[in-house]
C-alpha positions in Angstrom: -10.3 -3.6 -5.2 -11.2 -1.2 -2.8 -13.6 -2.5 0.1 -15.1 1.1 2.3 -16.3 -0.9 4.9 -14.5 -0.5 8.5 -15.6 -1.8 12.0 -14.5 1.6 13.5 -12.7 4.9 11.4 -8.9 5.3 13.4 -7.7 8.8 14.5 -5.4 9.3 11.8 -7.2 7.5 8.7 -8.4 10.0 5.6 -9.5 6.7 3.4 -12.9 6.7 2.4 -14.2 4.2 4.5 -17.4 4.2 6.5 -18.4 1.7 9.5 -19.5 -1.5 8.3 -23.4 -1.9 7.6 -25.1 -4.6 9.1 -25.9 -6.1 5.2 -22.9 -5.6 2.7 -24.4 -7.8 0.2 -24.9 -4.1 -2.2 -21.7 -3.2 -2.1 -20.5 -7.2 -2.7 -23.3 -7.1 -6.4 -21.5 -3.8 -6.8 -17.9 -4.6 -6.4 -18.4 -7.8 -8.9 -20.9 -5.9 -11.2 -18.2 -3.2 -12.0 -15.2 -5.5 -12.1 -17.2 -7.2 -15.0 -18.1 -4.2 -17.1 -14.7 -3.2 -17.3 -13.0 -6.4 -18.1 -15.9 -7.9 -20.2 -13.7 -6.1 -23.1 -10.4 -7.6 -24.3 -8.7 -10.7 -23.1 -7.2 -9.6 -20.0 -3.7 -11.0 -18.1 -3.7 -9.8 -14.6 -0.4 -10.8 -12.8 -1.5 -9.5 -9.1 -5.0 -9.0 -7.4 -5.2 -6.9 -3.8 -7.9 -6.8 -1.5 -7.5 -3.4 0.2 -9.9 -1.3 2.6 -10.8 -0.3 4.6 -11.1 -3.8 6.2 -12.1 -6.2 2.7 -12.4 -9.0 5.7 -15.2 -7.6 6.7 -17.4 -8.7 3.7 -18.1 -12.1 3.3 -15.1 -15.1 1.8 -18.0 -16.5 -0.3 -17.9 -13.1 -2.4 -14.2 -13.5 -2.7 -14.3 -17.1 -3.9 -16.5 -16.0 -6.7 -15.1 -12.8 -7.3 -11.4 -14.1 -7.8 -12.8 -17.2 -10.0 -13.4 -14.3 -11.8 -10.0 -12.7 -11.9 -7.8 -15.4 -12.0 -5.8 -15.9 -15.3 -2.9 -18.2 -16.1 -0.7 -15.0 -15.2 -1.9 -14.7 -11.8 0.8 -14.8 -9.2 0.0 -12.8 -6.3 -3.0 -12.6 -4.4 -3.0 -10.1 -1.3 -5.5 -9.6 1.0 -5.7 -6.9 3.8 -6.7 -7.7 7.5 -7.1 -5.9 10.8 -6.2 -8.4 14.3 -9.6 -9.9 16.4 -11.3 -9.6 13.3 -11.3 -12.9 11.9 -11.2 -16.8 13.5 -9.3 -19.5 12.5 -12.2 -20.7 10.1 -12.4 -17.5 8.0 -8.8 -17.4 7.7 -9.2 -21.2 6.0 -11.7 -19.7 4.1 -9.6 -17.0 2.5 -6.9 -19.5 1.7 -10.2 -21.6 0.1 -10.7 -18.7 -1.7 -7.3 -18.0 -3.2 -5.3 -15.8 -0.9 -1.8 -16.3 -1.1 -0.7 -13.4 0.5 -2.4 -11.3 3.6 -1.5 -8.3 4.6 -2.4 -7.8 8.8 -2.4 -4.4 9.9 -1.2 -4.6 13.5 0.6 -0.9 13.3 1.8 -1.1 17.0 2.7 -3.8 19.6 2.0 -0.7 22.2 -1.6 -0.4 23.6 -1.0 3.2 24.1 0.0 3.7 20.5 -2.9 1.7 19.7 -5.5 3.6 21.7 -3.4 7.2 19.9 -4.4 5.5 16.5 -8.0 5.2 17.1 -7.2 1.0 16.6 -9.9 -1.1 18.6 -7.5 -4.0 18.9 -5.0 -4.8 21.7 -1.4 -5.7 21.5 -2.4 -9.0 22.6 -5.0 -9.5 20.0 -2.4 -8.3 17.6 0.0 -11.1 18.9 -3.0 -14.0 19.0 -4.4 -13.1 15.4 -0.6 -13.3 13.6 -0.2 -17.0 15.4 -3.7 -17.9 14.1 -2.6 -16.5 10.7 0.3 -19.0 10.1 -1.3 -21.8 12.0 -4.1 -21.6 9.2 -1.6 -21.8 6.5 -0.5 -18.7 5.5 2.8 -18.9 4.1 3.3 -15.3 3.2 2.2 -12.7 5.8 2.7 -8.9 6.0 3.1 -6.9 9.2 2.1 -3.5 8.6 3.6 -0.6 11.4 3.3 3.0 12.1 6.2 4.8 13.6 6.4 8.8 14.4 3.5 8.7 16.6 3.2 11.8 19.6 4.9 10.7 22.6 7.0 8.1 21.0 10.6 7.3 21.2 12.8 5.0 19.8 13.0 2.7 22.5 9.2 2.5 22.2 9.8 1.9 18.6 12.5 -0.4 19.3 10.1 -2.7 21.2 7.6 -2.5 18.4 10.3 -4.2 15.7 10.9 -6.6 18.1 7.7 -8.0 18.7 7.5 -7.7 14.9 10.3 -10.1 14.6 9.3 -12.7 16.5 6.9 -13.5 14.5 9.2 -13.4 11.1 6.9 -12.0 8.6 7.5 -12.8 5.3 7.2 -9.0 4.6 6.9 -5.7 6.6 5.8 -2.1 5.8 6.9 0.7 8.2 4.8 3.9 7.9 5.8 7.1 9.0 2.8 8.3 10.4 1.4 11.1 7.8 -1.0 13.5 9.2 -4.1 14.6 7.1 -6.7 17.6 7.3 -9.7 16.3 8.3 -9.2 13.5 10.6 -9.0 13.8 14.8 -5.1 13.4 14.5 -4.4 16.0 11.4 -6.7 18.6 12.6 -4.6 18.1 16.2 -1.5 17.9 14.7 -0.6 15.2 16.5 3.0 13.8 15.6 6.6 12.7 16.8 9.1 15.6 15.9 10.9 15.0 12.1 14.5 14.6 13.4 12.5 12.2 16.1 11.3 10.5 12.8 14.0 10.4 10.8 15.9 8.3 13.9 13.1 5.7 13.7 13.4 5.7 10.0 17.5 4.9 10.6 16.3 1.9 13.7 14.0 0.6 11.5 16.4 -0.3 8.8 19.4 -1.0 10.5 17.3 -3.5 13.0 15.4 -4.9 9.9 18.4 -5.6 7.6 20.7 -6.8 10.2 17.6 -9.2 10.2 17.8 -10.5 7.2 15.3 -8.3 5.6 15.9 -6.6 2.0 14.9 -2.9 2.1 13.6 -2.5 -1.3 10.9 0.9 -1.1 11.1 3.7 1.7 8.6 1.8 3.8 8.6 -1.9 2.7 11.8 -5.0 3.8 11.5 -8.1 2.5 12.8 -11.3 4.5 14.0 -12.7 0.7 13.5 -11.9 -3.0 10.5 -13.2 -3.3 8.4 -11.8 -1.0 8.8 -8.4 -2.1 5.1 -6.9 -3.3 4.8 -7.5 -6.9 1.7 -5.7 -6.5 3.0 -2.4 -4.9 6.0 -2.9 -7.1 3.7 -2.2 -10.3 2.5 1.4 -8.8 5.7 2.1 -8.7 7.1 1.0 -12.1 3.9 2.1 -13.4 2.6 -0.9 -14.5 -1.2 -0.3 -15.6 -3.9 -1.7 -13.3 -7.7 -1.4 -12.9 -9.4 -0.2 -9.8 -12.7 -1.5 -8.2 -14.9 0.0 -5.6 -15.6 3.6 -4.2 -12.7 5.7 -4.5 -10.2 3.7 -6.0 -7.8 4.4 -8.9 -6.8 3.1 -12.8 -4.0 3.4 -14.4 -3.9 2.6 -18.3 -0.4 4.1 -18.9 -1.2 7.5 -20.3 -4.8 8.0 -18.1 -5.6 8.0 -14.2 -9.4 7.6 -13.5 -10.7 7.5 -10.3 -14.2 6.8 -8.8 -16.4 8.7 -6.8 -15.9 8.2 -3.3 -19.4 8.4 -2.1 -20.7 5.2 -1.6 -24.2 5.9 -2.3 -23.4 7.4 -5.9 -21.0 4.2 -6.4 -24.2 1.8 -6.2 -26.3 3.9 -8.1 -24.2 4.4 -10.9 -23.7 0.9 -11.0 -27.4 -0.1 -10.7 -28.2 2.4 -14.0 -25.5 1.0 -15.6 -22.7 3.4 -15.4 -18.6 3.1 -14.7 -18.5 5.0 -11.5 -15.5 7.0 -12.8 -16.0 10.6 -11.1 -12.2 12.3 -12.9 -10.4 11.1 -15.0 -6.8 13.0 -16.7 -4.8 12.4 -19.5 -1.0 12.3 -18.6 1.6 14.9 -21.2 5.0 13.3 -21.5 6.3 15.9 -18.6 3.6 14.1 -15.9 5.1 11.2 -16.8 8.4 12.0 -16.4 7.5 13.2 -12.8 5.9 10.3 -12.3 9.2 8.5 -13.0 11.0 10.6 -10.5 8.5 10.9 -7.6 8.3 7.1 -7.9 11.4 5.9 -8.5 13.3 7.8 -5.8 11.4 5.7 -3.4 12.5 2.6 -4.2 16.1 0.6 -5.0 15.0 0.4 -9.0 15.6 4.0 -8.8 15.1 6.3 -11.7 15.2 5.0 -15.2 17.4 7.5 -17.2 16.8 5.7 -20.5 13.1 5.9 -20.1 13.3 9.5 -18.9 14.4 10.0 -22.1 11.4 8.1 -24.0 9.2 10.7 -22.7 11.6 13.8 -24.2 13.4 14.3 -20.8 17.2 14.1 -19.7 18.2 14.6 -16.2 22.3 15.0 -15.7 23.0 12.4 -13.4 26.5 14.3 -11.8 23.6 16.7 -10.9 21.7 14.2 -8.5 25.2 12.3 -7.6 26.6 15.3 -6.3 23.8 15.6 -3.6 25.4 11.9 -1.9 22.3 10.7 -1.9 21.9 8.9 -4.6 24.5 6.6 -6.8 24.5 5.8 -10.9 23.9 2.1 -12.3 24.1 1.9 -16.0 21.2 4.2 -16.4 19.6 3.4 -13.3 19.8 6.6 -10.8 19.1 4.7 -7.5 18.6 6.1 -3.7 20.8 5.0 -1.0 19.2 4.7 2.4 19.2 8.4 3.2 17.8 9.2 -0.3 14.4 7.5 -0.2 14.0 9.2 3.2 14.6 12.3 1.4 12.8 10.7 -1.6 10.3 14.0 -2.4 13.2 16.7 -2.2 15.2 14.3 -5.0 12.3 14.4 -6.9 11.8 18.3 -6.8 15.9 18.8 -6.9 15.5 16.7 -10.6 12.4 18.1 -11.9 14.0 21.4 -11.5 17.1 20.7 -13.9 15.2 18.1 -15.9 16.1 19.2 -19.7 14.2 19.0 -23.3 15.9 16.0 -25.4 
């Protein structure tokens, strides 16, 4: 579920978001009124639920108590919802717990004030630090750091620093972004950025400080402190699970058709308010999008690329091919990156659509 409200757009954001309104109970009537019409069908299991923004904070926990009385089914395991520091107080973080929460997701990005004020972020390192020890004082039992590396005038000292503060707090789970510029926001249109062999040393940092940790580096950008804490709901994008989107912008999946809606808030409510799904393109996937969608995904992450299900779709790939490159190494039929190979996760997955063969 996809929440457009933000208390401030950051330099380098290109989500559809748009600065909170003063009354978000519209959007809220909208949010539950399309999550309705497309489950009111068919006796749905839903195994994960995130909150994404956008800041989903920002609207009220009362909507999210009713809205996930809503969702929940005996299936229901996790329950993420995304948060930005000095935002919240230590009642509304009860209230999201109240409300079902089991997971949060804080996105701190730097421990840096300068990175912070490069990002566009309005909170402070010290914010940052207050809001994670609020977090697990509440009762949160499995928090998520988020952080952006590759930023202009960064090293990896700076970087260095930023892990560290991040362990101290031993989150449950952290995702480490290298910062991706887009056309059309402050940062992009600058080109604003840390060089790539600058990059690709943070990339190295961040996992050998995070796994000497303790920490289980299972996609490109996430670590997991154990097992269990790895995002089952980010895990399904990347097996390709189906899921259902809600809100302006966001994206379904049904297995052989993405949808997404229109991103224009104002034609979101009304198409909700005549009755409509707000679905602005949809496309129906042939067997060879699917099998790029098996490699572009699954070179990211330590499931790697399913050769048997390659070959479900009508596609082989010769793993001696991909194994000869070093950076990736054959499990039964599982094609799986090492650490260099989901760095280089995009140039695998050109390399094997390029010799991918008719069955």
């Amino acid at each position: 579920m996809h929440a457009p409200f933000c208390v401030k757009k950051c330099s380098y954001c290109a989500f559809s978001s748009v600065e909170k309104p003063v009354d978000t109970s519209g959007m809220c009537t909208a949010l539950s009124a399309e999550f309705t019409r497309r489950t009111q069908q068919g006796n749905l299991e839903f195994q994960t639920f995130y909150a994404g923004g956008g800041t989903p904070t920002l609207l009220p926990p009362e909507f999210w108590m009713r809205l996930i009385g809503l969702v929940r089914t005996p299936s229901l395991k996790e329950l993420t919802i995304e948060t930005n520091p000095a935002v919240l107080d230590a009642i509304d973080y009860s209230s999201l717990l109240l409300a079902g929460f089991n997971r949060i997701s804080v996105g701190v990005q730097s421990f840096d004030d300068r990175n912070l004020k490069v990002l566009g972020r309005r909170h402070s390192a010290a914010e940052a630090m207050e809001s994670l020890k609020l977090i697990s004082r509440t009762g949160f039992r499995n928090i998520s750091i988020d952080l952006i590396y590759g930023l202009p005038g960064q090293t990896p000292e700076g970087q260095k620093s930023d892990i560290e503060n991040t362990l101290r707090f031993k989150p449950q789970h952290i995702s480490a972004y290298d910062l991706t510029l887009e056309s059309g926001t402050p940062m992009g249109d600058r080109g604003e950025k840390a060089t790539e062999n600058q990059c690709a040393d943070m990339y190295y940092q961040m996992h050998e400080m995070l796994t000497a940790s303790g920490y289980i580096h299972y996609e490109v950008s996430s670590y997991a402190l154990e097992e269990q804490y790895r995002s089952l709901h980010n895990s399904s994008y990347w097996n390709r699970t189906p899921y259902i989107g809600i809100g302006p912008s966001a994206h379904s999946f049904t297995g052989n058709e993405r949808s997404w809606n229109t991103s224009s808030i104002l034609d979101y409510e009304s198409a909700i308010l005549h009755g409509k799904i707000p679905v602005e393109t949809s496309e129906h996937l042939t067997d060879e999008n699917a099998a790029h969608e098996i490699l572009a995904l699954g070179f990211r992450n330590t499931n790697g690329v399913n050769l048997t299900l390659l070959e479900q779709f009508g596609y082989r790939l010769n793993p001696s091919e991909m194994i000869d490159t070093g950076l990736v190494t054959l499990k039964d039929s599982l094609l799986i990156p090492t650490t260099k190979g989901m760095l280089f996760a995009d140039n695998l997955a050109l390399t094997a659509a390029d010799v991918l063969e008719r069955v």
